[in-house]
C-alpha positions in Angstrom: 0.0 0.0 0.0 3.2 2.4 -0.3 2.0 3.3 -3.2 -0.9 5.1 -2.7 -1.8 7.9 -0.9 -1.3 8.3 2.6 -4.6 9.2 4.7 -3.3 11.3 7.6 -0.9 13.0 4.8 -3.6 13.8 1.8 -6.5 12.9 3.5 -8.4 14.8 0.5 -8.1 11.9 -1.5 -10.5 9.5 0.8 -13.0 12.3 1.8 -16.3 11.3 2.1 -15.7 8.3 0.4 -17.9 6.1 2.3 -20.9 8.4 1.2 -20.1 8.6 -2.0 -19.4 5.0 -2.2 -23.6 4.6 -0.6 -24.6 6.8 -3.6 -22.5 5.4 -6.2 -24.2 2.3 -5.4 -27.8 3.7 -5.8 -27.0 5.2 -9.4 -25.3 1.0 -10.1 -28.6 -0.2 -9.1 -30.7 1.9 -11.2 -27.9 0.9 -14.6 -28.3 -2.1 -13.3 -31.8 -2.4 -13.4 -32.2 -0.8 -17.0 -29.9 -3.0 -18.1 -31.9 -5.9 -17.3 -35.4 -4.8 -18.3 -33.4 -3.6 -21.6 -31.8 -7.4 -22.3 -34.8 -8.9 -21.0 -37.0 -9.1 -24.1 -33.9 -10.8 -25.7 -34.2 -13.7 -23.8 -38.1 -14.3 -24.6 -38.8 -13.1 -21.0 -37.9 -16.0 -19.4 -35.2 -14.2 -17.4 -38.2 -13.2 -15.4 -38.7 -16.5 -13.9 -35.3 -16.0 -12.5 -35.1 -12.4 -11.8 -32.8 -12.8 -8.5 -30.4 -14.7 -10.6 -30.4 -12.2 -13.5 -29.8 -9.2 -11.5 -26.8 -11.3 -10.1 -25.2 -11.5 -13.4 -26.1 -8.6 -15.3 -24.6 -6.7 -12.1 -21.5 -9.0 -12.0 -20.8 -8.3 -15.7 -21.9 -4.8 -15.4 -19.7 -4.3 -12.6 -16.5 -5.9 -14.0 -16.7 -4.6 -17.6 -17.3 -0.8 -16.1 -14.2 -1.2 -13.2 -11.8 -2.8 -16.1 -12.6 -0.2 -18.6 -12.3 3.0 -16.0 -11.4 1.4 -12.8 -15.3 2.8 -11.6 -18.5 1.7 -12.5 -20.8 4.7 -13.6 -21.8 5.3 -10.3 -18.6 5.6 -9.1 -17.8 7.7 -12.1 -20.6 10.0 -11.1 -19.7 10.4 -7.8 -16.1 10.9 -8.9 -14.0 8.1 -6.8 -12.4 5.0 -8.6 -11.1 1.9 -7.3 -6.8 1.5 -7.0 -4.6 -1.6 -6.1 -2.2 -1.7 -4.0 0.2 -0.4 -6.5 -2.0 2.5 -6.8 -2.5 1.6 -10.2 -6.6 1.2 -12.3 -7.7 -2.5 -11.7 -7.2 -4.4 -14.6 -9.8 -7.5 -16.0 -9.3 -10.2 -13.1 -8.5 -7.8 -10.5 -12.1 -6.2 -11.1 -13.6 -9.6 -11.7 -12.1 -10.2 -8.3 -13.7 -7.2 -6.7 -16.9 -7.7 -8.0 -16.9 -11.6 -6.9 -16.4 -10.5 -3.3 -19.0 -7.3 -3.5 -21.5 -10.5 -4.9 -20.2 -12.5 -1.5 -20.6 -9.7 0.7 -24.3 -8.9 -0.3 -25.0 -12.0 0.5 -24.5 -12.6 3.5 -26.1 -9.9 6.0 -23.2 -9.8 8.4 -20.7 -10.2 5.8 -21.6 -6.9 4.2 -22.4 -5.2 8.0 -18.6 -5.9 8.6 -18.0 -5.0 5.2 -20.1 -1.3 6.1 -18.6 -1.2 9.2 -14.6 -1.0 8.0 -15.4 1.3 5.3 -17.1 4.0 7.9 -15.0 2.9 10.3 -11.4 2.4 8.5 -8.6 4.8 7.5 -8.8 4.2 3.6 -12.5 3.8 3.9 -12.2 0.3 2.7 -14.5 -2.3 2.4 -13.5 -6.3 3.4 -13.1 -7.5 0.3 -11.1 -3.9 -0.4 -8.9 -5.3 2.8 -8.7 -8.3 1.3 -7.6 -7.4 -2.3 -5.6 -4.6 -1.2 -7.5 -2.1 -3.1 -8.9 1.2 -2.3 -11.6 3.5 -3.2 -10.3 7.3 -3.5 -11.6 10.2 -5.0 -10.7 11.1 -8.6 -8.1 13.8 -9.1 -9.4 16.8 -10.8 -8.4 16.8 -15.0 -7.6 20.2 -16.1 
């Protein structure tokens, strides 16, 4: 984690994460759900009989093609934070595919994801458990002149 930025020195770069992390993931679940009423007709409606299980992968490949491509999905985009590794470097296809896999664990499982809540609120990088676990971090974009 040397390589990224240091908290107590530029803490600008993980303010209000955590919030912006909650609203990033309300903007994902409303791509999200376009996405799958947009594909849906495409698979003679059937995907409706399994609606659970199509949100689940439209989201995973939503999630993993959007963090590979920009290292943030478009919520995160939005809300102007992306997602670094521990080299500080974008996350590239099977470090996303990675993230998104344990995001997918984490929801669910209720206390998975209340520990998951908890570090990010509660943590100096603002990082979730499977952020701790992958050694990446969520930090706010720097500003492109």
């Amino acid at each position: 984690m040397i390589h990224l930025p240091d908290p107590i020195q530029q803490p600008g770069f993980y303010a209000d994460v955590p919030g912006k992390r909650l609203l990033a993931w309300v903007f994902d679940a409303m791509f999200i759900l376009i996405l799958c009423l947009l594909i849906l007709p495409f698979t003679g409606f059937l995907a409706l009989f399994i609606w659970p299980m199509w949100w689940l992968i439209v989201g995973f490949a939503y999630r993993t093609i959007t963090i590979t491509t920009g290292s943030a999905t478009w919520g995160m985009r939005i809300m102007a934070i992306e997602l670094r590794n521990s080299a500080g470097a974008r996350l590239n296809l099977p470090e996303a595919a990675l993230h998104t896999l344990g995001y997918t664990i984490s929801i669910g499982s209720l206390i998975i994801q209340a520990v998951s809540v908890v570090l990010m609120c509660a943590s100096l990088r603002g990082q979730s458990l499977s952020d701790h676990v992958l050694g990446t971090v969520m930090i706010n974009r720097r500003a492109r002149h």
